[in-house]
C-alpha positions as CSV (number, residue, x, y, z in Angstrom):
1,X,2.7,-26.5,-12.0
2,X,0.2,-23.9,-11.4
3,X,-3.6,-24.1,-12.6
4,X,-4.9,-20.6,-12.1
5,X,-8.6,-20.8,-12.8
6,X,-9.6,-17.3,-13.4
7,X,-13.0,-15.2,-14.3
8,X,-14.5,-16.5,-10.3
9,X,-17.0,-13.3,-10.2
10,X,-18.6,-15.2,-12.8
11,X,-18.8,-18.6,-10.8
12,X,-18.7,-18.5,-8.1
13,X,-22.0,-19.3,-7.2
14,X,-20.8,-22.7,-8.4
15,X,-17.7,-22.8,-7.1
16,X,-18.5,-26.5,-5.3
17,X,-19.0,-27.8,-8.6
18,X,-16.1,-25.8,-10.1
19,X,-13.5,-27.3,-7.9
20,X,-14.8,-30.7,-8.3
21,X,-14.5,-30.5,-12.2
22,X,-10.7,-29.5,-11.6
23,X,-9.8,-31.7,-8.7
24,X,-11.8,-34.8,-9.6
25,X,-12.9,-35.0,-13.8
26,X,-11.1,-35.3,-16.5
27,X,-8.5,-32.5,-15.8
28,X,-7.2,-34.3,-12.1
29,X,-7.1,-37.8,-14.2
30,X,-4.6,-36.0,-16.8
31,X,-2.7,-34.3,-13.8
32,X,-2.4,-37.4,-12.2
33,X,-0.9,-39.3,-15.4
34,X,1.5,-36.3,-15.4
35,X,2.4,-37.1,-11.9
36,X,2.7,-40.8,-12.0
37,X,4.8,-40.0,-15.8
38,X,7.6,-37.8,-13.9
39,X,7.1,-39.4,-10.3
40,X,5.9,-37.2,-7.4
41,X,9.2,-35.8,-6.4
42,X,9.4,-34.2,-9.3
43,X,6.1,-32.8,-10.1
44,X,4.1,-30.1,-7.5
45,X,0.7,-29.0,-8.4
46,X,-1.3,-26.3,-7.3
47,X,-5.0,-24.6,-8.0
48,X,-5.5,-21.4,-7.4
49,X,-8.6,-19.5,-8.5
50,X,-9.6,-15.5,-8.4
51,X,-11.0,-12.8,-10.6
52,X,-8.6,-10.5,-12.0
53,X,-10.8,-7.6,-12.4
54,X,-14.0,-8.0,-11.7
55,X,-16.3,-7.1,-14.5
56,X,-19.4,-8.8,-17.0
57,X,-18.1,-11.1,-20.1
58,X,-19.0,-9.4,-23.2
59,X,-18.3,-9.8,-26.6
60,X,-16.6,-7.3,-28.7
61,X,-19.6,-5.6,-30.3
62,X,-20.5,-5.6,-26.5
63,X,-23.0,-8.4,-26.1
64,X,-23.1,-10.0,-22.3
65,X,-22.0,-13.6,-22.3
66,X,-21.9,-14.4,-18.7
67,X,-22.8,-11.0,-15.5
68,X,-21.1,-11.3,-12.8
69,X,-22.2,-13.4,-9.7
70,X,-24.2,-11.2,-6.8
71,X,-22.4,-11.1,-3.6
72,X,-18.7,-11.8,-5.3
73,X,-17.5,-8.1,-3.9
74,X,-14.1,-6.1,-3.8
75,X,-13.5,-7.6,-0.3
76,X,-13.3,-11.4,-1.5
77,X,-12.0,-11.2,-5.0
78,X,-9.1,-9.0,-2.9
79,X,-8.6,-11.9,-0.7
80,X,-8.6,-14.6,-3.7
81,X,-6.0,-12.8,-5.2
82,X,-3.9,-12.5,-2.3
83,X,-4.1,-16.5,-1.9
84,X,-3.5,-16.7,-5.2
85,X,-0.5,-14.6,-4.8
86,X,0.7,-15.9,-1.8
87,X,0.2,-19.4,-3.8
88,X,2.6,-18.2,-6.6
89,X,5.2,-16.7,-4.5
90,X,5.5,-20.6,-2.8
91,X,6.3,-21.7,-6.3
92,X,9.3,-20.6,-6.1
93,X,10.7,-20.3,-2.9
């Protein structure tokens, strides 16, 4: 199982409290039902997180919900997607 947490140029100034929310709240206690339900052989789990493009969350009549975070550049949301990638490709190999 993959959980690709996308949209990080908009959080990634909270990105510490982010991956505890996944990896420790509500979400990991559900993941780790899952895991005890199947047994761990035969249940993988991985987070991944990157911005697919990088751009402000707006509305449809265009109204900014959420700008993206300063300092998230080309350079690391490039790199976050290649983990990512890299990430997905070990699924299934």
């Amino acid at each position: 199982m993959l959980t690709f947490i996308t949209k990080q140029d908009l959080w990634w100034n909270q990105r510490v409290s982010v991956k505890a929310h996944y990896s420790e709240g509500e979400y990991a206690t559900l993941l780790r039902s899952v895991r005890e339900h199947k047994g761990a052989a035969n249940f993988h789990h991985e987070f991944v997180s990157a911005a697919l493009v990088q751009q402000n969350l707006k509305t449809a009549d265009g109204f900014t919900l959420a700008e993206t975070v300063t300092g998230y550049d080309d350079p690391l949301r490039l790199t976050n997607l290649d983990c990512a990638a890299e990430t997905l490709k070990g699924l299934f190999s």
